[in-house]
N, C-alpha and C positions, 0 to 999 in steps of 0.2 A: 504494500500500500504506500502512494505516498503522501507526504505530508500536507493538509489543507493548504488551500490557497487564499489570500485574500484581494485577488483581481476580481470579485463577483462579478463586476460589468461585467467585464470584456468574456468573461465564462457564461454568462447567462446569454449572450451575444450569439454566441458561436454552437449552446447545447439547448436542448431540447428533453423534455419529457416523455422517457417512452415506456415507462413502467414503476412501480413501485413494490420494497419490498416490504410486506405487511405482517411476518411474524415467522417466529422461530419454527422448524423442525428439526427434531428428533435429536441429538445429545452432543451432538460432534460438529456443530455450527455452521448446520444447512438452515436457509433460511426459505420460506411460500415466499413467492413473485409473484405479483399481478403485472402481465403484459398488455402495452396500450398498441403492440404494435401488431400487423395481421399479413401472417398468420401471428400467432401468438409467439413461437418459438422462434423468430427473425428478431427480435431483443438480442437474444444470444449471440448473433453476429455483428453485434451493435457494440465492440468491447473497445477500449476501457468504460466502466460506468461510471458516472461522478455522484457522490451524493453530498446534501447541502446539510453542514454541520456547523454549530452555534460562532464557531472559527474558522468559518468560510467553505469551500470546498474540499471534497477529497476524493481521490482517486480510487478506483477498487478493481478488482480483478477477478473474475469466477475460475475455477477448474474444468469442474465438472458442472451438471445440471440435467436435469429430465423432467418430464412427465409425472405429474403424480396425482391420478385420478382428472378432475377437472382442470387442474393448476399446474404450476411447476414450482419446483426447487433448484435452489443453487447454492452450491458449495462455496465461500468465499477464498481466493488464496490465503493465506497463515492464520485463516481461522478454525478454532476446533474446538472451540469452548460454545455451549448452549448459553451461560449467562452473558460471555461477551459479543452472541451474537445477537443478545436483546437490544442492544445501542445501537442497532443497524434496521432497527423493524422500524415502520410504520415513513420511512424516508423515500419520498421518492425518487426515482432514479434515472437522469439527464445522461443523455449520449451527445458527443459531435455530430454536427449536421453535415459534415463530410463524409461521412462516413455510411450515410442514406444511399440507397443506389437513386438511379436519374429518373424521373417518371417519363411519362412516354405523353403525348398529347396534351389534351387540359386536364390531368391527372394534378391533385395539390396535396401538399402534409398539411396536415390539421395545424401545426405551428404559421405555417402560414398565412392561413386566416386568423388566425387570434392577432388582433391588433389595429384590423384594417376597421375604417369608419363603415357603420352600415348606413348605405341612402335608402330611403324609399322613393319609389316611382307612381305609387300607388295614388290612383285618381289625377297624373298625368302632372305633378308636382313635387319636383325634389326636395326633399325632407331628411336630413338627418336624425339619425333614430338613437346613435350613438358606437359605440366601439366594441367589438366580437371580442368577449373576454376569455372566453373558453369554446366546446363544442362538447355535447355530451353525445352517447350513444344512446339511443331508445331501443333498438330491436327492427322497428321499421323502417326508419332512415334517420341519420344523425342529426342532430339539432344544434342551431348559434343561439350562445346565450350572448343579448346583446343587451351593455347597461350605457343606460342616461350618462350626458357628461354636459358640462356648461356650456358645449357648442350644440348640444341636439337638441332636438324638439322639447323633450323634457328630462325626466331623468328615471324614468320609467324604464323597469329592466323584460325585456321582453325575449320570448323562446321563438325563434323563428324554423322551421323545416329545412333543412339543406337538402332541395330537393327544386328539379328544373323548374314545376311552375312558379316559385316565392322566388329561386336566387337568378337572377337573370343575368351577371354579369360579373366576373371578378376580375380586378386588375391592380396587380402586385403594386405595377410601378408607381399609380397613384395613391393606393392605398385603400382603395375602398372596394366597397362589398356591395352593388346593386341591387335592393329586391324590392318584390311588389308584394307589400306588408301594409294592412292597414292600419296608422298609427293608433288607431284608438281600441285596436283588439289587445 
């Protein structure tokens, strides 16, 4: 492992959220991972991981990892203690965004859109609605959670569908998120 960092910026810049580890298994300091990535098991080739500790960043390293019923485990490198893998659970766990492979078309990472301004078009008048803080997964199709900020409409935090007929247009370069969302739903 090596030793935290305290560049946060420029670390938070460059990595991304693509899983987190959420509680010990079994005595020799394997730890449950929930993977954000898909399939599930591409985390794994996502290595080094960083996780965010009260003294900045810090590097980690798996060995091993598999399969374990619904979920997976991973083995940390020099770890093999069960209580000192307790100080590793519930942190989530940022990769390089180099380290992504290339998408193909309008293919986008979910990091991506978190950040960008959402307009609305809705009723033929552009509206900002405010800025994609997150993207949650429902089951049917993923959803933008987008919160109020003092440049939007109001400050009203709204779930919008990421799904062709609401998002009509994304564009990196200027930053924003086009959809046909009626502000007062």
């Amino acid at each position: 492992m090596r030793p935290a960092s305290n560049d946060s910026e420029t670390l938070v810049a460059e990595k991304m959220v693509a899983g987190r580890i959420v509680s010990i298994h079994g005595v020799k300091g394997w730890v449950k991972v929930n993977s954000f990535t898909e399939p599930r098991e591409n985390l794994f080739k996502y290595g080094p991981w960083w996780l965010k500790t009260p003294r900045g960043w810090r590097e980690i390293e798996f060995d091993e990892f598999r399969k374990q019923g619904k979920g997976l485990i991973a083995h940390i490198v020099g770890l093999d203690d069960r209580d000192e893998a307790r100080n590793y659970c519930q942190q989530n766990i940022a990769v390089s965004k180099d380290v992504l492979p290339e998408l193909s078309g309008d293919e986008l990472y979910w990091h991506q859109l978190e950040g960008l301004t959402a307009i609305t078009v809705h009723g033929g008048e552009r509206k900002t609605l405010g800025v994609v803080k997150q993207l949650l997964e429902t089951g049917a199709n993923d959803v933008l959670m987008v919160k109020g900020n003092s440049d939007s409409l109001d400050r009203k935090e709204r779930l919008i569908p990421y799904a062709d007929q609401f998002v009509l247009n994304v564009d990196l370069e200027a930053g924003e998120i086009e959809v046909d969302w009626d502000p007062d739903f």
